[in-house]
C-alpha positions in Angstrom: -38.1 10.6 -23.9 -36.6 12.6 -21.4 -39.0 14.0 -18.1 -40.1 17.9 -18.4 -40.8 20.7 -15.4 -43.9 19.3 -14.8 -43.4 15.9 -15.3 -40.4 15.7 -12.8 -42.3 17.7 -10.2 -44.6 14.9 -10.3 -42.3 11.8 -9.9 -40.4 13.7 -7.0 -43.5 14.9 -4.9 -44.7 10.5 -5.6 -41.7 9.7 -4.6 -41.7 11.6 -1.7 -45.0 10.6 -0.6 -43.8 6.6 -1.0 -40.7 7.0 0.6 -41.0 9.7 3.0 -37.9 12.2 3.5 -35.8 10.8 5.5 -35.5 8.1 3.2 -35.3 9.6 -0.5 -31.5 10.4 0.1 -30.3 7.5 1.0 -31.9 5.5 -2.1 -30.8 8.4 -4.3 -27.0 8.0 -2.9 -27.2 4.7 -3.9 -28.8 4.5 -6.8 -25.8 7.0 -7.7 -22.9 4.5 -6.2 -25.2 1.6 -8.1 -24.4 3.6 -11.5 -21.1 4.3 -10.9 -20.3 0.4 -9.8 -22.3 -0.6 -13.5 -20.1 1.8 -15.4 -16.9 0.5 -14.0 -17.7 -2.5 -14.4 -18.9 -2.1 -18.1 -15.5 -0.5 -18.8 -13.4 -3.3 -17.2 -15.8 -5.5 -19.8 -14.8 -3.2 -22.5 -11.4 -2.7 -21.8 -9.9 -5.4 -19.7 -6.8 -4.8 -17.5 -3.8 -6.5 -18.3 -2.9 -9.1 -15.7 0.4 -9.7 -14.2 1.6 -13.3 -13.1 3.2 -13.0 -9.6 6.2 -15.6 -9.4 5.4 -17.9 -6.4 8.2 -16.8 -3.4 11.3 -18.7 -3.3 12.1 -20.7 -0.9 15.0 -18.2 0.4 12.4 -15.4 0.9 10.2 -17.7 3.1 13.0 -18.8 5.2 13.5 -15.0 5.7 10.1 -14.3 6.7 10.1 -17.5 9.4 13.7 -15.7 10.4 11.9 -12.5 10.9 8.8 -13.7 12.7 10.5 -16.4 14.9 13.0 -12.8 16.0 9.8 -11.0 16.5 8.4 -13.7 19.1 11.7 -13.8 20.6 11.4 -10.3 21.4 8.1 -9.8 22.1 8.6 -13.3 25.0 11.6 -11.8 26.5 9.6 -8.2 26.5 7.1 -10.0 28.6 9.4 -11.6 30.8 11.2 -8.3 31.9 7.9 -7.0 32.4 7.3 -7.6 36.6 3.5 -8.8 37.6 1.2 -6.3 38.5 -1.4 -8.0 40.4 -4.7 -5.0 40.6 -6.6 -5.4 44.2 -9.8 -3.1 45.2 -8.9 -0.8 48.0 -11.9 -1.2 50.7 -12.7 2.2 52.2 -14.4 1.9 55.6 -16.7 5.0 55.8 -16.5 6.2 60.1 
């Protein structure tokens, strides 16, 4: 039974009057993203993805990664070291 003219008019204007206008924007943005969300996920239920099995990493691609990361702190240490202090002082003024 869908709403007519005057129907509609009706809902709106109580609507509005409930929620005030500031409001009835935000709920209808997301009652819209709460639709879309059910449909996705209705068509995931209906057609489900087929899932791929990522092999586990071997043991040779983790030693390359502890390789790569131990070369990065390396780098990043001796960037630090060539780096001299700065030490930051306030300058006192003295106002004649």
């Amino acid at each position: 039974m869908p709403f007519h003219g005057p129907e509609l008019i009706i809902v709106v204007v109580i609507a509005l009057l409930i929620f005030g206008p500031k409001r009835l924007p935000e709920m209808g943005s997301s009652i819209g993203k709460s639709i879309k969300e059910f449909k996705k996920g209705m068509n995931e239920l209906t057609n489900p993805k087929e899932e791929k099995e990522d092999p586990a990493p071997s043991a040779s691609s983790l030693e390359a990664i502890e390789r790569e990361i131990a070369a990065k702190k390396a780098a990043a240490s001796a960037h630090e070291a060539s780096q001299p202090e700065v030490e930051v002082g306030s300058k006192e003024k003295s106002v004649d």
